[in-house]
N, C-alpha and C positions, 0 to 999 in steps of 0.2 A: 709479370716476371715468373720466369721458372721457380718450380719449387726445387731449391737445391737439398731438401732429404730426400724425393724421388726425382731423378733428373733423368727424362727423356732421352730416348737415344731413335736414331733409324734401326732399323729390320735387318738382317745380316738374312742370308741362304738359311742359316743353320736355325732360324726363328720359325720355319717353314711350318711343320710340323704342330707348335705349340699356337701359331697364329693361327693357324685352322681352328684349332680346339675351340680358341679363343672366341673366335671371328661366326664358327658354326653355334657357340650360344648365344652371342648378338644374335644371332639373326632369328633361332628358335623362341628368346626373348620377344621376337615384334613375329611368332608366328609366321616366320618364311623359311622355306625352303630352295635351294638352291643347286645346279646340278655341278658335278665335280668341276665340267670344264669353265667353268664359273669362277670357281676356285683359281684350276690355272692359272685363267687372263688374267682375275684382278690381283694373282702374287706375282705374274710377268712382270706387270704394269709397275707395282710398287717398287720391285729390286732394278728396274729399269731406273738408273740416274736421271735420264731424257722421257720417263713413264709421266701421265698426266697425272697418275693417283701417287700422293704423298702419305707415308704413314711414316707414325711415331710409337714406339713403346715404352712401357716403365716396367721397371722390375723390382724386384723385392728385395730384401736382403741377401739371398744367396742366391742371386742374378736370375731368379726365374721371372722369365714374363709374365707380367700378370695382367696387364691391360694393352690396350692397343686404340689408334683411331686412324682413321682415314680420311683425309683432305685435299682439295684441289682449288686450283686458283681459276677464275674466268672475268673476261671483260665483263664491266660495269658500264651498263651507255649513260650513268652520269657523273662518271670519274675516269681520267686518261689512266688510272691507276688500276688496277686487277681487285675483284673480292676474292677473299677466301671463305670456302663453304668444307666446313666439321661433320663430312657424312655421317661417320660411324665412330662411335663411341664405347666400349666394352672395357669393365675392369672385373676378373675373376670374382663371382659372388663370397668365395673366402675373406677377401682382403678390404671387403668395398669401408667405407667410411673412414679410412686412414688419410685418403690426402690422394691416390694415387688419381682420380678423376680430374682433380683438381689440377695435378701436374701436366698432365697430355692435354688440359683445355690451355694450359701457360703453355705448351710445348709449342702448341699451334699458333697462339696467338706470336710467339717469337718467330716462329717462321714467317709468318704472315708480313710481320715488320719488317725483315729482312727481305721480303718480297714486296717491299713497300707497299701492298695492299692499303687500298682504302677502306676495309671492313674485314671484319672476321665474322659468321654467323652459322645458324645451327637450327635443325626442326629439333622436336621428340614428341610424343603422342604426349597428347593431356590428360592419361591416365599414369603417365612416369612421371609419378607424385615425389618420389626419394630423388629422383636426377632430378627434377624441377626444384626443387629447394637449392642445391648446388647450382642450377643455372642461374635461378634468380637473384643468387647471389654475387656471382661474378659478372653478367649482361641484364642489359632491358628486355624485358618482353615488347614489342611492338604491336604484338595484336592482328598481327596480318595472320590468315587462315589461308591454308594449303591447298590445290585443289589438284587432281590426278587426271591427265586426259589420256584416256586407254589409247594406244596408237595399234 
């Protein structure tokens, strides 16, 4: 269920700016870099109604954004139903342990339902020891291990 003291909203144009901010320490977090036009397509993609990437925000008491995540749905070949996969995950290191992580995983997984999805899931490195406690506590870990094929 949503957390209704931070309650989830979509990204508006005017998120643009602070999404970045947000969006460029996720990513310095897991050590990447990324070039601006990067940026562009995947903020096209999300203000895109009909875009494949979904995002959610929460904000703080005096409506600044302070986290963000991005998710998308894709066939499952063993459910006529769609999964949902929780790319990205960022909540402002200011504010973290309040709840707001928490809200944008409920945020998804409401979307997710409402897309009827057969699953909701998520990576993170096994050195995201503070987000790992939060995971573990609202999902299973399954134990499957990740593997990268350079293309």
């Amino acid at each position: 269920m949503p957390t209704a003291k931070f309650p989830t909203t979509t990204l508006e144009p005017g998120d643009r700016e602070r999404w970045t901010e947000l969006w460029r320490a996720y990513l310095t977090f897991y050590q990447t870099e990324l070039p601006d036009d990067t940026y562009e397509a995947t903020w096209s993609r999300i203000i895109d109604p009909n875009g494949a990437i979904h995002a959610l925000g929460v904000r703080d008491n005096d409506g600044r954004l302070v986290g963000i995540t991005h998710f998308l749905t894709h066939s499952h070949a063993w459910s006529r139903s769609e999964s949902c996969y929780l790319q990205d995950l960022f909540v402002d290191e200011a504010v973290r342990g309040q709840g707001y992580a928490r809200a944008l995983i409920n945020g998804v997984a409401a979307a997710a339902r409402l897309r009827n999805c057969c699953s909701l899931y998520w990576i993170t490195h096994e050195t995201n020891t503070t987000a790992r406690l939060l995971y573990d506590s609202l999902a299973k870990n399954t134990g499957f291990i990740r593997y990268d094929f350079a293309l």
